[in-house]
Phi, psi and omega in degrees: 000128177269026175221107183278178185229160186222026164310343171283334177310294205296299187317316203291303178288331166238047189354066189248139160260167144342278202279019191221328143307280177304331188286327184259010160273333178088032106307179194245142181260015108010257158334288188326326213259002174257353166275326176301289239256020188028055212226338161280142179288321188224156180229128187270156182309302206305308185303334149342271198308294147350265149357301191277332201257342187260297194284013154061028163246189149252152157341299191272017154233029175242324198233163183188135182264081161286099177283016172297313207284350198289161188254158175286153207266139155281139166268327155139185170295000000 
C-alpha cells in the first residue's frame, strides 16, 4: 500500500495510547488499530479532522505517500 499511516509517531510524541486517542476522537479502538496498522481502505474526513484536533496535528503527519509500494490505478472497464 502506498499510503503509510504514522499514528504511532504522533501517539508516540504525544505519549497518548491507543485507548485514550479513541475514546477521545470518539471512536472504537478497535477501528483505531485497523486504521493505526495501516489496514483500512478509507479514512472519513471527519475522523480525520477529530484525530488531527486531539494529537495538535496535520493530515500530513498522520498519512504519507511512499511511491516505491505503488499499485496501478484500476481504470475501470
Amino acid at each position: 500500500m502506498p499510503i503509510v499511516v504514522d499514528i504511532d509517531v504522533m501517539l508516540a510524541k504525544r505519549k497518548m495510547s491507543v485507548g485514550e486517542l479513541a475514546d477521545r476522537v470518539g471512536i472504537t479502538p478497535a477501528n483505531l488499530a485497523v486504521l493505526k496498522n495501516g489496514r483500512a481502505k478509507a479514512v472519513r474526513f471527519t475522523t480525520l479532522a477529530a484525530l488531527c484536533l486531539v494529537l495538535d496535528c496535520q493530515p500530513g503527519d498522520l498519512l504519507r505517500w511512499e511511491p516505491g509500494d505503488a499499485e496501478p490505478l484500476d481504470e475501470g472497464p
